[in-house]
C-alpha positions as CSV (number, residue, x, y, z in Angstrom):
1,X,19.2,140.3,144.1
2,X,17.4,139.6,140.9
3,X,19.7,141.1,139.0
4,X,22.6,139.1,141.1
5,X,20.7,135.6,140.0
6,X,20.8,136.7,136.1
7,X,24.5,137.3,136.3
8,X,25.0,134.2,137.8
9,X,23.0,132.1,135.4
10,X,24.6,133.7,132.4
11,X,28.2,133.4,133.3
12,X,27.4,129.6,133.9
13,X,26.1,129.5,130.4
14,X,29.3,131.3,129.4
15,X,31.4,129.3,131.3
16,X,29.7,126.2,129.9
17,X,29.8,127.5,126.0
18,X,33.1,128.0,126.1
19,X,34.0,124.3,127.6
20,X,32.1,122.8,124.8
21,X,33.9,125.1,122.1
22,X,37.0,124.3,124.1
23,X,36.1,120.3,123.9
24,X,35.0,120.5,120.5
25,X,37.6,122.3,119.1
26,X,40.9,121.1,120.7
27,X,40.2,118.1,121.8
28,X,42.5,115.3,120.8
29,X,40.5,112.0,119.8
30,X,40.9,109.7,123.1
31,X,43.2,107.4,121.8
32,X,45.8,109.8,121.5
33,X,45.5,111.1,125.0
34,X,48.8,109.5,126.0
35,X,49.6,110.0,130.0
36,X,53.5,109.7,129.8
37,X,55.0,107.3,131.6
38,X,58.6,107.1,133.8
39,X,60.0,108.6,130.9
40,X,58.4,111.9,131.4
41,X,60.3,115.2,132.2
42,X,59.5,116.3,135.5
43,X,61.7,119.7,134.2
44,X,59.0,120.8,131.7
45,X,58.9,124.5,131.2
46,X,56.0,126.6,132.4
47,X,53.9,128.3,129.7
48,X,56.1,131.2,129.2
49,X,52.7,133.4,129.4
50,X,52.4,132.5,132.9
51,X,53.3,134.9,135.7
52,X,50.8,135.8,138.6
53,X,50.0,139.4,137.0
54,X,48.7,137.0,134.4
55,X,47.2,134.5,136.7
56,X,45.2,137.1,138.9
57,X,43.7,138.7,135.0
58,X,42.8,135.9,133.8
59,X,40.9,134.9,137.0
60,X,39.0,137.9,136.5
61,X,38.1,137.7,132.9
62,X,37.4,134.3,133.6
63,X,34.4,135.6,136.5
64,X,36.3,133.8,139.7
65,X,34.8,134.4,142.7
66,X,36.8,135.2,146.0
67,X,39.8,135.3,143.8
68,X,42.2,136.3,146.9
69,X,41.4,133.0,148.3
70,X,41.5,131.4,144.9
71,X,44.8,133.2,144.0
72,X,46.0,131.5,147.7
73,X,44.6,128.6,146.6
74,X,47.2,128.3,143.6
75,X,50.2,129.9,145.5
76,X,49.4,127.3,148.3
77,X,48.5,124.2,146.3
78,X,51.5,124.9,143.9
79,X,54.6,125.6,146.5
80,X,54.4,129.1,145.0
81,X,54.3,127.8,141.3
82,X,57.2,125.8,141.7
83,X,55.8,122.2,141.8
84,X,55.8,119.0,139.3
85,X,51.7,118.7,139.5
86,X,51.6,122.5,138.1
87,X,54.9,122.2,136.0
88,X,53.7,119.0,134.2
89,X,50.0,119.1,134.7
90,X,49.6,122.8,134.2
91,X,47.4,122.1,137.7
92,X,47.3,125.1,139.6
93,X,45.1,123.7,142.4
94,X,45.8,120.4,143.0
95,X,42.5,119.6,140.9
96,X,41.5,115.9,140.6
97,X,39.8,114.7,137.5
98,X,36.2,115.7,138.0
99,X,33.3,112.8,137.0
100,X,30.1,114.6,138.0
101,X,30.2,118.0,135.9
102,X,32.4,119.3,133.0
103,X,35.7,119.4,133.1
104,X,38.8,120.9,130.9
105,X,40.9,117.9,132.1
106,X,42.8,116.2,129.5
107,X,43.2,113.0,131.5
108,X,45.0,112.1,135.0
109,X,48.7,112.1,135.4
110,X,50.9,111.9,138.9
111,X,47.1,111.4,140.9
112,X,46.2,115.0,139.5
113,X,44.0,116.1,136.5
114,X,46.2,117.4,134.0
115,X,45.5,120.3,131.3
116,X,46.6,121.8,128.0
117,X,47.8,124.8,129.4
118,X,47.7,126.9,133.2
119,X,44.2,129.0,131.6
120,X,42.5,125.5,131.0
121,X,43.1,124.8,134.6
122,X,41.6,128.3,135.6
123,X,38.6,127.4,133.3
124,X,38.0,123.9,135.0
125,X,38.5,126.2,138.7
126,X,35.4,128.4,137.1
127,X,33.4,125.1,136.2
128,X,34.1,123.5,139.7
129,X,32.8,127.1,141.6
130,X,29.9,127.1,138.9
131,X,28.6,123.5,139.9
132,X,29.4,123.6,143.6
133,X,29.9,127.3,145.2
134,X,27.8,129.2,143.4
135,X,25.1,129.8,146.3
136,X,27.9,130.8,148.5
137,X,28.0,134.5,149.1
138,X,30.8,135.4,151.6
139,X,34.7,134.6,151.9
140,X,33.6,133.2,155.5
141,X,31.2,130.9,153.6
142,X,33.7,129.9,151.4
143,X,36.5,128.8,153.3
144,X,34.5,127.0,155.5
145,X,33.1,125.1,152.2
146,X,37.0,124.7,151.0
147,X,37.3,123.4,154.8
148,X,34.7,120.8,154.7
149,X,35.0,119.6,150.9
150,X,38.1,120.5,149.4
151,X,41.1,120.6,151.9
152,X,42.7,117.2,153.4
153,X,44.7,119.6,155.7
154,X,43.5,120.4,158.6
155,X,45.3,122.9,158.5
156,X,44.4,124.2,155.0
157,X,42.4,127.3,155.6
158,X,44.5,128.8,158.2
159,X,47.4,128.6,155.4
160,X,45.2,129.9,152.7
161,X,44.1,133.0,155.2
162,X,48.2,133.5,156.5
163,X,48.7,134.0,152.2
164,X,45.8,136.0,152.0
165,X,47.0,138.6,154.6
166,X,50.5,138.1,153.2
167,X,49.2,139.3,149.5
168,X,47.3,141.8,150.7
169,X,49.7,143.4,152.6
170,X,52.2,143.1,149.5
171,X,49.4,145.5,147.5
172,X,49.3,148.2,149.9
C-alpha cells in the first residue's frame, strides 16, 4: 500500500507541474480573456484531434482513475460529443469553473468552464480527481461520490452505469 501512496503523491505533483507549465506558458494576460458574446458560433469545429480512441489515450497518459466511468462521464455530459458546452467550451464534463484548487479553465462561458482545447479539459478532470477523489479506491466508491457531489440528476449514476455496460459490451 506504500508503494500505492508514493504513486499517488507523485502523479499529483505531476499533475500539478504541468498546470503551472501549462498556466505559465500559454496563458493569455487576463485582459485578453474575452468570453464571446451573442455573436459567438455555436457551430465551432471540434479539435480535429479529437475522437474517443484519442479521448480514452489521453485519459490514460493523463493517470485518470475509473476511466470507464470517466469516459461515461464525457459521453453522458456531452450528448455523445455532440453538445455546444463541449463544441464551444471544449468541456467534456459539464465542468464548472473551479475556485478552491487549480484549474486549466480559461474563464466561464454558457454557465460552464471553458478550455483551450478538449486535453485541457481532461487535465482540469485529473486536477478535480487529484483534490477530491483521490482516497477513493473502488468504482462503487466512486459513483456514489459522483452521486452525492457531482450529479444534479437523480438519475445520473444509473445513466453513467447503463453507458458503462453499453461500452463494455461494444469491446468484447
Amino acid at each position: 500500500m506504500e508503494n500505492k501512496k508514493e504513486w499517488d503523491a507523485i502523479m499529483l505533483i505531476a499533475l500539478l507541474v504541468l498546470f503551472v507549465v501549462y498556466h505559465f506558458v500559454t496563458r493569455k494576460p487576463r485582459e485578453e480573456i474575452i468570453v464571446p458574446g451573442p455573436q459567438e458560433k455555436d457551430t465551432m469545429k471540434i479539435d480535429s484531434s479529437f475522437n474517443e480512441k484519442a479521448l480514452i489515450r489521453y485519459m490514460d497518459e493523463v493517470g485518470i482513475r475509473f476511466a470507464d466511468i470517466v469516459y461515461a462521464q464525457a459521453v453522458l455530459e456531452t450528448g455523445s460529443f455532440r453538445s455546444k458546452v463541449f463544441r464551444v467550451n471544449n468541456n467534456l464534463f459539464g465542468m464548472k469553473v473551479a475556485k478552491s484548487r487549480p484549474t486549466t479553465a480559461l474563464g466561464l462561458r454558457r454557465g460552464h468552464a471553458f478550455y483551450k482545447d478538449w486535453r485541457m479539459s481532461v487535465v482540469d478532470y485529473a486536477l478535480f480527481q487529484s483534490a477530491y477523489t483521490r482516497k477513493i479506491r473502488t468504482e462503487e466508491g466512486y459513483y456514489k461520490y459522483l452521486s452525492r457531489n457531482y450529479a444534479t440528476d437523480v438519475t445520473y449514476v444509473n445513466k453513467l452505469r447503463m453507458i458503462v455496460n453499453k461500452s463494455k459490451m461494444a469491446r468484447r
